[in-house]
PDB file of N, CA, C and O in Angstrom:
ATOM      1  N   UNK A   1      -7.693 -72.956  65.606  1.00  0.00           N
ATOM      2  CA  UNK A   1      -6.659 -71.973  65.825  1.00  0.00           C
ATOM      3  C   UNK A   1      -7.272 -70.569  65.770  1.00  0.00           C
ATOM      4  O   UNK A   1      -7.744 -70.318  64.661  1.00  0.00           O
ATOM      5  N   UNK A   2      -7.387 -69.608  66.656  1.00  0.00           N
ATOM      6  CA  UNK A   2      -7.157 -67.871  66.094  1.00  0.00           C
ATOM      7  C   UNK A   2      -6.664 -67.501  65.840  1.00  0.00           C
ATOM      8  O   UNK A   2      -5.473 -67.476  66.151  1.00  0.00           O
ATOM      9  N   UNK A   3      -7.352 -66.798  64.900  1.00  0.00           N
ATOM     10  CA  UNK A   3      -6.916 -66.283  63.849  1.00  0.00           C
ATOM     11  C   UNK A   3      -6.563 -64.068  64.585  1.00  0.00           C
ATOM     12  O   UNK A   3      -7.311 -63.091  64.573  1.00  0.00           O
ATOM     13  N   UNK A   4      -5.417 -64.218  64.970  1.00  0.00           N
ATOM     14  CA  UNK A   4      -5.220 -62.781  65.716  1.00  0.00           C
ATOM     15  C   UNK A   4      -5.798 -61.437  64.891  1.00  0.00           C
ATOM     16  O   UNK A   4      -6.423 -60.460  65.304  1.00  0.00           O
ATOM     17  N   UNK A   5      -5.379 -61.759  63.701  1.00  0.00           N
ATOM     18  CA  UNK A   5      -4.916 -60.539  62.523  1.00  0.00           C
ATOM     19  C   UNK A   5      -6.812 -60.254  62.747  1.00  0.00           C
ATOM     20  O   UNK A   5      -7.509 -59.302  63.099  1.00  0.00           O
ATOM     21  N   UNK A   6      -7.016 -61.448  62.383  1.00  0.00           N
ATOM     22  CA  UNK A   6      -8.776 -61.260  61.771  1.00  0.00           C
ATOM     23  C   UNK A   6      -9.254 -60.409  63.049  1.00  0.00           C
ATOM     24  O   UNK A   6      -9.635 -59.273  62.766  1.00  0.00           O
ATOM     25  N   UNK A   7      -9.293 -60.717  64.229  1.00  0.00           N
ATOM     26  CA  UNK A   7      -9.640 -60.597  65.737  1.00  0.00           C
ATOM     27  C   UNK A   7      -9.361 -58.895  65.465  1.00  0.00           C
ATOM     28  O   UNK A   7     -10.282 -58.081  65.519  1.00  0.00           O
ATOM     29  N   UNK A   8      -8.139 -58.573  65.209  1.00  0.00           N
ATOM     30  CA  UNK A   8      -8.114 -57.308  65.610  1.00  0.00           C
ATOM     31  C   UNK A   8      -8.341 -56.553  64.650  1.00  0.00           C
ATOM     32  O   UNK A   8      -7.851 -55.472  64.976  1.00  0.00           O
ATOM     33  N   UNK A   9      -8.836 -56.457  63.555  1.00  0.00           N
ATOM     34  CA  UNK A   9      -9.325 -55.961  62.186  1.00  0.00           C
ATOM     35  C   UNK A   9     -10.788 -56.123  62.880  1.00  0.00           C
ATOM     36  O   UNK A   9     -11.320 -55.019  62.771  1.00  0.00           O
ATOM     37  N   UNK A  10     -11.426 -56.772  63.363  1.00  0.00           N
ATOM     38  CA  UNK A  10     -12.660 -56.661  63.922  1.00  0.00           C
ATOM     39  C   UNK A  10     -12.479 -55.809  64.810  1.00  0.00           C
ATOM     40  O   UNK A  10     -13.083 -54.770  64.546  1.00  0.00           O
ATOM     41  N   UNK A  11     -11.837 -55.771  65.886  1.00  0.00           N
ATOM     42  CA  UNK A  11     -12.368 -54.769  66.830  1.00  0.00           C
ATOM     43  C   UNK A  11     -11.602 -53.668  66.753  1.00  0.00           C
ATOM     44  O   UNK A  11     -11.667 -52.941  67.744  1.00  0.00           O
ATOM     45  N   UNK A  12     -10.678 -53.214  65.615  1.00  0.00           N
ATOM     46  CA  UNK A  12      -9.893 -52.075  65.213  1.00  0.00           C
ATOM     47  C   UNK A  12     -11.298 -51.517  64.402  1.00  0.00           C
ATOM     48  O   UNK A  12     -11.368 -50.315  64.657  1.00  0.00           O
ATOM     49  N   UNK A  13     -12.421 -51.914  63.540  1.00  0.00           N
ATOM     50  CA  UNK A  13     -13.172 -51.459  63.057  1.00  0.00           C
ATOM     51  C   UNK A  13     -14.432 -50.914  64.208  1.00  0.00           C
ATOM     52  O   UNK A  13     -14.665 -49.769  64.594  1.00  0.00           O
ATOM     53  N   UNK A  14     -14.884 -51.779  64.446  1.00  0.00           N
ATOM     54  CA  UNK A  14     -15.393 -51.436  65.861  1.00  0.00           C
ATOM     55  C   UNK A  14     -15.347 -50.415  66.676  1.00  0.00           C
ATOM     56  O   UNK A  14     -16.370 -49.919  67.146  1.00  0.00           O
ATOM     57  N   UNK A  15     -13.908 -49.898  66.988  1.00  0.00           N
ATOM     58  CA  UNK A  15     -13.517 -48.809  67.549  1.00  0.00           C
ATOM     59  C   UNK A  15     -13.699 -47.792  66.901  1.00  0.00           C
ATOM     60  O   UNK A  15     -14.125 -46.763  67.425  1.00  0.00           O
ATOM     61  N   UNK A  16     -13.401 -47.896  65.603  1.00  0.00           N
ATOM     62  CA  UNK A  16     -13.152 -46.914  64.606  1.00  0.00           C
ATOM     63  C   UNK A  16     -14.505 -46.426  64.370  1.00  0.00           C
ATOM     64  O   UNK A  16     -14.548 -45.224  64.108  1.00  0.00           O
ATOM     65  N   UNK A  17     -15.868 -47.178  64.399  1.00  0.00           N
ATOM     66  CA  UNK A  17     -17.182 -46.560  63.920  1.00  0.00           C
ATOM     67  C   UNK A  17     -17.449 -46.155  65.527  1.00  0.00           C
ATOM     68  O   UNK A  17     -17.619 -44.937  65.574  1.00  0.00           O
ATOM     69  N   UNK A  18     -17.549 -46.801  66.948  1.00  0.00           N
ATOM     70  CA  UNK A  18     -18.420 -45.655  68.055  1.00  0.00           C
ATOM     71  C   UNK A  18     -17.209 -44.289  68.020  1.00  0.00           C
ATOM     72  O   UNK A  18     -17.606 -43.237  68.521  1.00  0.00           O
ATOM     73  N   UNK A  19     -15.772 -44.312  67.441  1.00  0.00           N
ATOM     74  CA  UNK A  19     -15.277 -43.343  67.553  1.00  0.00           C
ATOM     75  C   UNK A  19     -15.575 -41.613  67.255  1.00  0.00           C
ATOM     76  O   UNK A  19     -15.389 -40.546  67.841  1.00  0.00           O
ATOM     77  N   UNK A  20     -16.251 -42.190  65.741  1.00  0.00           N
ATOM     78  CA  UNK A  20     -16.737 -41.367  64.474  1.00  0.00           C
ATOM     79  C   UNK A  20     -18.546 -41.091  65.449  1.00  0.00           C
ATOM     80  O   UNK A  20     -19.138 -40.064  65.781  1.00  0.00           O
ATOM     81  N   UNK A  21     -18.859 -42.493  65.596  1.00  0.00           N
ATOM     82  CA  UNK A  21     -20.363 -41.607  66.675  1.00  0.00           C
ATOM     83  C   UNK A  21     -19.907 -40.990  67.792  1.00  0.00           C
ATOM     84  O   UNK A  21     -20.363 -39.849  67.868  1.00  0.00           O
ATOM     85  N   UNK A  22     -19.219 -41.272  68.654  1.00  0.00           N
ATOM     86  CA  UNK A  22     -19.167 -40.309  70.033  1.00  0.00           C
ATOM     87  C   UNK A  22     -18.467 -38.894  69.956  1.00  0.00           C
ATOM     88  O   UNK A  22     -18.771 -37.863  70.555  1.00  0.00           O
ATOM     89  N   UNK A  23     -17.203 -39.180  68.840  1.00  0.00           N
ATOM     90  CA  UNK A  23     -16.294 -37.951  68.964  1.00  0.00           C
ATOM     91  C   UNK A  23     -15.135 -38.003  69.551  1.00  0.00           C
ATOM     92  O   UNK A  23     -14.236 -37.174  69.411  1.00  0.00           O
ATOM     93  N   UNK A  24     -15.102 -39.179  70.373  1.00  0.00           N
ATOM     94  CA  UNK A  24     -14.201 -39.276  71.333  1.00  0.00           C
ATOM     95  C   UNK A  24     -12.444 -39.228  70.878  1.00  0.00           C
ATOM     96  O   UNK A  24     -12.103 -39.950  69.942  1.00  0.00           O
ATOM     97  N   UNK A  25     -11.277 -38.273  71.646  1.00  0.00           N
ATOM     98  CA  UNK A  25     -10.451 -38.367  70.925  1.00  0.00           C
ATOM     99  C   UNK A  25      -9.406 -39.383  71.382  1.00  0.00           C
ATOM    100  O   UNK A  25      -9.339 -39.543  72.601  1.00  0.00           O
ATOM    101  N   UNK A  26      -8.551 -40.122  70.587  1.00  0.00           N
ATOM    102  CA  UNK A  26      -7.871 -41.082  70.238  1.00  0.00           C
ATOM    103  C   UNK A  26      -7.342 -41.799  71.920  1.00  0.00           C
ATOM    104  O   UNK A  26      -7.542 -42.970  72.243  1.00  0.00           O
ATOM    105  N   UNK A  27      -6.689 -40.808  72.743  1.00  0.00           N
ATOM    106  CA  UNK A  27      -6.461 -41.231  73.670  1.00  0.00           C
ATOM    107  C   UNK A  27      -7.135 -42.174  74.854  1.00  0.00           C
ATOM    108  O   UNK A  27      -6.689 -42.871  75.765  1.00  0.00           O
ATOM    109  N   UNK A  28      -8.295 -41.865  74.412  1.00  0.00           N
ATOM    110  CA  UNK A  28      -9.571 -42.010  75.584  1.00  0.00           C
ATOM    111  C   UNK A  28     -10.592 -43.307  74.614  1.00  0.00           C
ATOM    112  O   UNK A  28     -11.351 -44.062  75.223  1.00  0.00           O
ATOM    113  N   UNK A  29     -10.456 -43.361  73.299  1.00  0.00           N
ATOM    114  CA  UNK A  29     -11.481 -44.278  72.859  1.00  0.00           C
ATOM    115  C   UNK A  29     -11.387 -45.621  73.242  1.00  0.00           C
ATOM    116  O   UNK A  29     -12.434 -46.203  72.960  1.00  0.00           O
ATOM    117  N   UNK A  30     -10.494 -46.405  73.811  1.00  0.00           N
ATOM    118  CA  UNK A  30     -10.953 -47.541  74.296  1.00  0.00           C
ATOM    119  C   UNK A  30     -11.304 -47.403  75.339  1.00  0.00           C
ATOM    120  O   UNK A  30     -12.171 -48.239  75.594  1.00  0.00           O
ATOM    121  N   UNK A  31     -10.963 -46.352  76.661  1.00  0.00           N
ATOM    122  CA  UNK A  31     -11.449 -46.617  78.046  1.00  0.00           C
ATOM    123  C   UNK A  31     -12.901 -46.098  78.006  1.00  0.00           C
ATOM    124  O   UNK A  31     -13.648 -46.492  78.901  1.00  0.00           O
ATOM    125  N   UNK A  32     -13.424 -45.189  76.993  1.00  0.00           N
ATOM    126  CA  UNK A  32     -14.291 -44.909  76.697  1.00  0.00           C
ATOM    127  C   UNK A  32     -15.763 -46.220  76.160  1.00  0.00           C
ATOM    128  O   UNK A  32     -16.959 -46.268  76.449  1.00  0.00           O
ATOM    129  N   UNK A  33     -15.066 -46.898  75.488  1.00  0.00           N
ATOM    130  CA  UNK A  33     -15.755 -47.805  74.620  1.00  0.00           C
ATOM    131  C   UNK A  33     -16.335 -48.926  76.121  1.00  0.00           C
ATOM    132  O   UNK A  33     -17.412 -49.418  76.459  1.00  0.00           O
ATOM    133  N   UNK A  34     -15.214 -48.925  76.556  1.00  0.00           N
ATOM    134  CA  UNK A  34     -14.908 -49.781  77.548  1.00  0.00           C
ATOM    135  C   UNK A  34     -16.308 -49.190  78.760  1.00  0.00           C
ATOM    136  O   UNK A  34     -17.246 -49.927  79.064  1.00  0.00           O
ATOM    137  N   UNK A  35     -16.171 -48.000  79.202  1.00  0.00           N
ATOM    138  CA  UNK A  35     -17.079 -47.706  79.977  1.00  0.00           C
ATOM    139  C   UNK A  35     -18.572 -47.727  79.477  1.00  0.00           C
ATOM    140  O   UNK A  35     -19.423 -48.109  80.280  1.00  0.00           O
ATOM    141  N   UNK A  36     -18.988 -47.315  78.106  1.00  0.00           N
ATOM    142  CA  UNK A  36     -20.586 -47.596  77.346  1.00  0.00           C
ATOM    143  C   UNK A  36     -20.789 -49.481  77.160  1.00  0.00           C
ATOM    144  O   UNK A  36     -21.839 -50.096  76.977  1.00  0.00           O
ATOM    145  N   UNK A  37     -19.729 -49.893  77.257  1.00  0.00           N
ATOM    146  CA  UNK A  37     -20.038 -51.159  76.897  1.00  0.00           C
ATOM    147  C   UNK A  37     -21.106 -51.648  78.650  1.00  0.00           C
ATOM    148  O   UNK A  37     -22.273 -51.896  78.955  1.00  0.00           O
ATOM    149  N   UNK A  38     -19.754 -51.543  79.327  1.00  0.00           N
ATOM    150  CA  UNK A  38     -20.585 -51.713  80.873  1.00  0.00           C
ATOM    151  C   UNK A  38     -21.903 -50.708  81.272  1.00  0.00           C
ATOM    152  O   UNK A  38     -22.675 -51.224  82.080  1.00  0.00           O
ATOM    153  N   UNK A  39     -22.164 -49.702  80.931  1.00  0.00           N
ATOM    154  CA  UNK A  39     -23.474 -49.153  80.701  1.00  0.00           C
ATOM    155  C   UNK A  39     -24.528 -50.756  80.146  1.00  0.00           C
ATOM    156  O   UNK A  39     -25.011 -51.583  80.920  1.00  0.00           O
ATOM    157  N   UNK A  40     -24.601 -50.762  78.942  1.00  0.00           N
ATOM    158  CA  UNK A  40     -25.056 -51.362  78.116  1.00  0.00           C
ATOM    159  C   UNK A  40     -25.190 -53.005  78.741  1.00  0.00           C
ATOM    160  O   UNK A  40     -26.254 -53.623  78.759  1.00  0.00           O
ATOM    161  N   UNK A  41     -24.053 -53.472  79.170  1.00  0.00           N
ATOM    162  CA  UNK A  41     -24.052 -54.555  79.914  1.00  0.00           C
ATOM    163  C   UNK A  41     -25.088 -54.696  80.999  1.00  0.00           C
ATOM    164  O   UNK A  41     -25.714 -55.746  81.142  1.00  0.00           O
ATOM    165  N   UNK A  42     -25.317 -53.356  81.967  1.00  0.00           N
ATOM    166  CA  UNK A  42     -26.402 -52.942  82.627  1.00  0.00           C
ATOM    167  C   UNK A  42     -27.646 -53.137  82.440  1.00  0.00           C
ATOM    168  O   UNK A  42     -28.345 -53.859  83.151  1.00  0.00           O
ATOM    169  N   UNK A  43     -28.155 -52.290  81.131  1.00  0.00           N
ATOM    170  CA  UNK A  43     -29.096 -52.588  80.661  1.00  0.00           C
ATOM    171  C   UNK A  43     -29.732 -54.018  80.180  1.00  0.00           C
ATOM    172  O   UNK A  43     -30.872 -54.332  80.524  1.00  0.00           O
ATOM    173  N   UNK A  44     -29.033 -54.743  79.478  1.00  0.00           N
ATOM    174  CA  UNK A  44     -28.986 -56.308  79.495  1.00  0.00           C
ATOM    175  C   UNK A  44     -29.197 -56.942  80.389  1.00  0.00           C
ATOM    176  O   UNK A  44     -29.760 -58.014  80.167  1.00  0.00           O
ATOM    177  N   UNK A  45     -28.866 -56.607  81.741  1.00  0.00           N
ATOM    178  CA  UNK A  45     -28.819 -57.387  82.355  1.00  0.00           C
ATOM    179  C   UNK A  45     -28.185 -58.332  82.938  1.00  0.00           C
ATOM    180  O   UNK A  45     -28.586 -59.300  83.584  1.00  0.00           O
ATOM    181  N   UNK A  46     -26.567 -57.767  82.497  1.00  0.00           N
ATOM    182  CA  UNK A  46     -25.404 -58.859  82.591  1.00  0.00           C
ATOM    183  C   UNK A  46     -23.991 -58.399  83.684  1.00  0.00           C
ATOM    184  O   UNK A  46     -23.292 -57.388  83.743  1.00  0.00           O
ATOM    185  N   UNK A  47     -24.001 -58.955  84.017  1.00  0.00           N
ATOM    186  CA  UNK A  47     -22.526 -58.733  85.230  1.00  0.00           C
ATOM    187  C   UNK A  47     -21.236 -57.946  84.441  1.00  0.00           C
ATOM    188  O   UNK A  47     -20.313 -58.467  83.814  1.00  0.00           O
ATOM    189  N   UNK A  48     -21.440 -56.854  84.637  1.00  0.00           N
ATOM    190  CA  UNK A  48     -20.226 -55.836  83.685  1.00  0.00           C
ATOM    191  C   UNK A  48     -18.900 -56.778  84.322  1.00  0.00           C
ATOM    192  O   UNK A  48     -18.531 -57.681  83.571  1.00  0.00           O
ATOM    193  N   UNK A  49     -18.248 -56.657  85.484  1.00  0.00           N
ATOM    194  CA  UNK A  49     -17.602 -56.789  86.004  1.00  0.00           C
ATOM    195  C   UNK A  49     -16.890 -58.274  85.325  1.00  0.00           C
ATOM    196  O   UNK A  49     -15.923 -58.473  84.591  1.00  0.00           O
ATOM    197  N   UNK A  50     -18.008 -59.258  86.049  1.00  0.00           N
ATOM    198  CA  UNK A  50     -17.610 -60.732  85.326  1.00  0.00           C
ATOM    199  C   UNK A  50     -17.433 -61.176  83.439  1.00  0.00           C
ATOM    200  O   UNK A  50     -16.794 -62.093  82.922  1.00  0.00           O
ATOM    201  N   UNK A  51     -18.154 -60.264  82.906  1.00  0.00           N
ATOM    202  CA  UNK A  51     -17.140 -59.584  81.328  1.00  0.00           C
ATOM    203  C   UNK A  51     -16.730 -59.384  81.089  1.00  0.00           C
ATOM    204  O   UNK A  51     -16.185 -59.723  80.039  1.00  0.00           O
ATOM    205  N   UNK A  52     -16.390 -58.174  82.155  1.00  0.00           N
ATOM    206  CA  UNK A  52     -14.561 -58.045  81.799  1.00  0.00           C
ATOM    207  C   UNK A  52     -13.582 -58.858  82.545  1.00  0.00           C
ATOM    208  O   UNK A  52     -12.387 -58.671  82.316  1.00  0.00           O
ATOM    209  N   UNK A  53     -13.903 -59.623  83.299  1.00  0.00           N
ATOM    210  CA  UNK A  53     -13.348 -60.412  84.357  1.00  0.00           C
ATOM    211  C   UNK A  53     -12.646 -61.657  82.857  1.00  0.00           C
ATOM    212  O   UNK A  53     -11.532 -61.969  82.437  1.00  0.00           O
ATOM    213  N   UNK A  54     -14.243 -62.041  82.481  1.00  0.00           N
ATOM    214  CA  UNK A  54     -14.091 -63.335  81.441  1.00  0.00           C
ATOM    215  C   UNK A  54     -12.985 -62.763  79.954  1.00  0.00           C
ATOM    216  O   UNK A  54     -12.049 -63.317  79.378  1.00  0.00           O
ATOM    217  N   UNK A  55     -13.531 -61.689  79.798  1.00  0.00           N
ATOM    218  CA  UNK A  55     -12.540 -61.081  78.278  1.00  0.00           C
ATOM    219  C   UNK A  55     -11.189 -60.959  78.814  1.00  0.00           C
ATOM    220  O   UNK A  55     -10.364 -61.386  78.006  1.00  0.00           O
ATOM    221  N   UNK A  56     -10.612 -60.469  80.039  1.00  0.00           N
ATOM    222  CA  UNK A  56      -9.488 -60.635  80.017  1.00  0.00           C
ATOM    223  C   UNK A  56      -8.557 -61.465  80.226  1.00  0.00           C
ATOM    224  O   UNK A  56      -7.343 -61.303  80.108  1.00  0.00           O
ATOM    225  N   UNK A  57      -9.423 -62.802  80.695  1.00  0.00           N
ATOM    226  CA  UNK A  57      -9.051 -63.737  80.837  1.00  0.00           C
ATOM    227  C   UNK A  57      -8.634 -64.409  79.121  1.00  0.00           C
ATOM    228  O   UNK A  57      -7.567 -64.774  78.629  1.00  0.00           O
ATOM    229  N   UNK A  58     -10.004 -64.342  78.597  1.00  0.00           N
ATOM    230  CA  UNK A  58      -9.172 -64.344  77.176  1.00  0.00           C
ATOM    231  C   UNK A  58      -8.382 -63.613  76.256  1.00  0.00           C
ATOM    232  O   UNK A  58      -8.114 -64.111  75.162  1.00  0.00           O
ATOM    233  N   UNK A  59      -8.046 -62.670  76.524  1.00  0.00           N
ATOM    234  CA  UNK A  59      -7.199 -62.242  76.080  1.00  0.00           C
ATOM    235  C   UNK A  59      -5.551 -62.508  75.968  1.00  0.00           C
ATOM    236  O   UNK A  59      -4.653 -62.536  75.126  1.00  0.00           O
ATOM    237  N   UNK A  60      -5.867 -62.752  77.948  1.00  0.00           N
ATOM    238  CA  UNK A  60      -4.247 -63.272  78.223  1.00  0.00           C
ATOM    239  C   UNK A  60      -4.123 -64.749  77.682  1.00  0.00           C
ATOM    240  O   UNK A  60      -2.985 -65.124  77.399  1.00  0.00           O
ATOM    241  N   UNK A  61      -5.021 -65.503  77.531  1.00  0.00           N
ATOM    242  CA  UNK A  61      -4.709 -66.924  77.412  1.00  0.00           C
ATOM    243  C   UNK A  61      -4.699 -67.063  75.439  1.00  0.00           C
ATOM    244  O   UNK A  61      -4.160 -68.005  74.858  1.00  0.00           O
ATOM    245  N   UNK A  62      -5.472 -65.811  74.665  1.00  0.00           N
ATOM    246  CA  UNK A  62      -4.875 -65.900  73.604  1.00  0.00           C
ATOM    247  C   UNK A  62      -3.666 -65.215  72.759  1.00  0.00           C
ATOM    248  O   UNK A  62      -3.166 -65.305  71.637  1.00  0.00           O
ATOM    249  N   UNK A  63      -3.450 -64.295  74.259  1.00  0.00           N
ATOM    250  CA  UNK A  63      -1.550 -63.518  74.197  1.00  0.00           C
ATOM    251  C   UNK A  63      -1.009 -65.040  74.099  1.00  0.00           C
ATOM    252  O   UNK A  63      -0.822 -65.521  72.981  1.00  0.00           O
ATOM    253  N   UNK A  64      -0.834 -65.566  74.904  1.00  0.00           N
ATOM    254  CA  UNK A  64       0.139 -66.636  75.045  1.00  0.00           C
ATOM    255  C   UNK A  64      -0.124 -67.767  74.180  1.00  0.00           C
ATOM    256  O   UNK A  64       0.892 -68.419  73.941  1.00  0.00           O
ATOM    257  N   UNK A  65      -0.982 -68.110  73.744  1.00  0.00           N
ATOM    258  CA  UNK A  65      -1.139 -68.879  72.679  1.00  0.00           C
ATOM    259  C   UNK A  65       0.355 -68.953  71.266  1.00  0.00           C
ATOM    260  O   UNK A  65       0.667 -68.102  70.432  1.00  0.00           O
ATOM    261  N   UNK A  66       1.093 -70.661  71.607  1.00  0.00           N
ATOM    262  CA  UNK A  66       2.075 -70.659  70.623  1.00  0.00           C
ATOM    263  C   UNK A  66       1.224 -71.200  69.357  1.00  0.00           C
ATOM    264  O   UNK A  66       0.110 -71.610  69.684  1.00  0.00           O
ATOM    265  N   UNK A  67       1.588 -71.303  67.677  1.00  0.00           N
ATOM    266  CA  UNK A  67       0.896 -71.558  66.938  1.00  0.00           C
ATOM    267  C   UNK A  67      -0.127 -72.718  67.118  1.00  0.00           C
ATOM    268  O   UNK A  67      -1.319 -72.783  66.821  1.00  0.00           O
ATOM    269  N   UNK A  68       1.001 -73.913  67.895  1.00  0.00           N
ATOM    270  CA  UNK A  68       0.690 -75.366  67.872  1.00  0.00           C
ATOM    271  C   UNK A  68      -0.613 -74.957  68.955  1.00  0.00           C
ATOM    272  O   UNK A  68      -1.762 -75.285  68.659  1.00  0.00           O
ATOM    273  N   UNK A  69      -0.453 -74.564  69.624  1.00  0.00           N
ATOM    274  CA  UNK A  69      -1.565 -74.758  70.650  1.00  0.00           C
ATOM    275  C   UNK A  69      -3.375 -74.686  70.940  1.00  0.00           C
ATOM    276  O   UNK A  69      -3.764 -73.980  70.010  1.00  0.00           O
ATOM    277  N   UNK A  70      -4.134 -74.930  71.455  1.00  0.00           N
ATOM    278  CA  UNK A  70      -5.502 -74.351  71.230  1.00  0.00           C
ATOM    279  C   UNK A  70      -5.580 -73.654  72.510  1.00  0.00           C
ATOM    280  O   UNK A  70      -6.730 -73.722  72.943  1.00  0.00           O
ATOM    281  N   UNK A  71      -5.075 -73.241  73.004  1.00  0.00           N
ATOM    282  CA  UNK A  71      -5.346 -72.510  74.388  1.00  0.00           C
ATOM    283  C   UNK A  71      -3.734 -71.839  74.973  1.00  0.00           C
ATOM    284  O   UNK A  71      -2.627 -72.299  74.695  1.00  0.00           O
ATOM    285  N   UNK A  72      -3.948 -70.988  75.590  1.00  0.00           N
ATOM    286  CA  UNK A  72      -2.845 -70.466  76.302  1.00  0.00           C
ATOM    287  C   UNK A  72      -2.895 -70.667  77.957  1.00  0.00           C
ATOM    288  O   UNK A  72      -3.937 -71.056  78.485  1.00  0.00           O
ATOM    289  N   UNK A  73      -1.878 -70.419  78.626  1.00  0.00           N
ATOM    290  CA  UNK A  73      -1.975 -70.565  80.345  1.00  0.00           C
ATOM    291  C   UNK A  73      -3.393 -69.854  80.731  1.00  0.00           C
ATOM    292  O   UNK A  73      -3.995 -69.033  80.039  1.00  0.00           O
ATOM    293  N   UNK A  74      -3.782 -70.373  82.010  1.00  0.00           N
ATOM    294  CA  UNK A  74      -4.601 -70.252  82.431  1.00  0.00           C
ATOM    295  C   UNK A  74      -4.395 -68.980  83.176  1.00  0.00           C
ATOM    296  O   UNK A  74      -3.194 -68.739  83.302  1.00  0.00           O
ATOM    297  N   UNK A  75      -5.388 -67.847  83.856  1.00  0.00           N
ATOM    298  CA  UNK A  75      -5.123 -66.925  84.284  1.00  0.00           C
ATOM    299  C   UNK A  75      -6.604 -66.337  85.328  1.00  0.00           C
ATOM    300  O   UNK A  75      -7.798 -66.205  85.061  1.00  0.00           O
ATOM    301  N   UNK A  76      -5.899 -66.134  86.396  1.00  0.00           N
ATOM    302  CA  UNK A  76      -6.819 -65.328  87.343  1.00  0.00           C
ATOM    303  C   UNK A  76      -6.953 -63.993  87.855  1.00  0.00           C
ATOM    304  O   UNK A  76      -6.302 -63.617  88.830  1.00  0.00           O
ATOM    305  N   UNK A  77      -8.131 -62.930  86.969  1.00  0.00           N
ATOM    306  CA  UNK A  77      -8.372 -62.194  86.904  1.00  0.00           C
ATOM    307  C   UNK A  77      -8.959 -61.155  88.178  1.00  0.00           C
ATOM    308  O   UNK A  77     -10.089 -61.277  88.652  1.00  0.00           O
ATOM    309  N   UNK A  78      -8.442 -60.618  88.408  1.00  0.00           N
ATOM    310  CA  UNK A  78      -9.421 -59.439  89.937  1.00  0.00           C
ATOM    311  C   UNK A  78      -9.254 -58.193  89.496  1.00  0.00           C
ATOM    312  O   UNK A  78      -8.269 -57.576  89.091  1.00  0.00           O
ATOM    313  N   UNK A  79     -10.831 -57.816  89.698  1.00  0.00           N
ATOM    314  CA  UNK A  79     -10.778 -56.487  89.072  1.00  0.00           C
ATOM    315  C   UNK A  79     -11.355 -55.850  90.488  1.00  0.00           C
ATOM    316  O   UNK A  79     -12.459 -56.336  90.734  1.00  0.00           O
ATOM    317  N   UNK A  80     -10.932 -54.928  91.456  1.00  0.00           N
ATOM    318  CA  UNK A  80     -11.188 -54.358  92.435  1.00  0.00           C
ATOM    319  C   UNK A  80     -11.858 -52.649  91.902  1.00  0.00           C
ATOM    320  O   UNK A  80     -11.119 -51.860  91.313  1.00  0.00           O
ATOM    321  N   UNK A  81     -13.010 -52.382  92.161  1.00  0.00           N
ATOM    322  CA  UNK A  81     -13.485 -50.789  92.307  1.00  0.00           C
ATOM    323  C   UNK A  81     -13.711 -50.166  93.564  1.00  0.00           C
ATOM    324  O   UNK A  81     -14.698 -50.297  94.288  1.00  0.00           O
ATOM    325  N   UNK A  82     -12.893 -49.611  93.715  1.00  0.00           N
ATOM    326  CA  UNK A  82     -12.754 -48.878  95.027  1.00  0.00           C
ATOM    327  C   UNK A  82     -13.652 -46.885  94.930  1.00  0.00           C
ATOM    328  O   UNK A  82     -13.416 -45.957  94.156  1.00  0.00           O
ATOM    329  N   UNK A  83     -14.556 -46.989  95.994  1.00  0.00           N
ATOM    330  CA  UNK A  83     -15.267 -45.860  95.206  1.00  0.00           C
ATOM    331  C   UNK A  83     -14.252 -44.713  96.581  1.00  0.00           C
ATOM    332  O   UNK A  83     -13.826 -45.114  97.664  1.00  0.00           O
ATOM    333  N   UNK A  84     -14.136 -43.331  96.018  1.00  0.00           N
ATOM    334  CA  UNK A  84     -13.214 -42.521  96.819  1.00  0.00           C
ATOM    335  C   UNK A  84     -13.817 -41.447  97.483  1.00  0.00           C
ATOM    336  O   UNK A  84     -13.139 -40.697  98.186  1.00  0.00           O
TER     337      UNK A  84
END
């Protein structure tokens, strides 16, 4: 089972320390976090896109998650960047 509470006490802390390093103010720190992560993903070597493709996939399938369950509906993710 996940455990939600724990999940977001992790990444509520998380936020809370690159917040205190970057400066960044409240409004902007997750799209922020969100954009150094895909930097970083770069560097690694890893498909930014298909990370966030895969995390939001879990996310929605552990939104919907009822207690009884180990999984939530299945979900198909498209993330389109259109450059302007």
């Amino acid at each position: 089972m996940i455990d939600k509470a724990k999940h977001i006490a992790a990444a509520s802390e998380a936020v809370r320390i690159y917040q205190q390093s970057c400066g960044t103010i409240e409004e902007h720190v997750i799209a922020d976090l969100i954009c150094d992560l895909g930097h970083l993903a770069e560097l690694r070597g890893l498909d930014f896109l298909g990370e966030a493709k895969r995390g939001v996939g879990h996310w929605f399938a552990e939104r919907h998650t009822n207690d009884g369950d180990l999984m939530g509906p299945d979900a198909i993710v498209e993330i389109s960047v259109c450059a302007r």
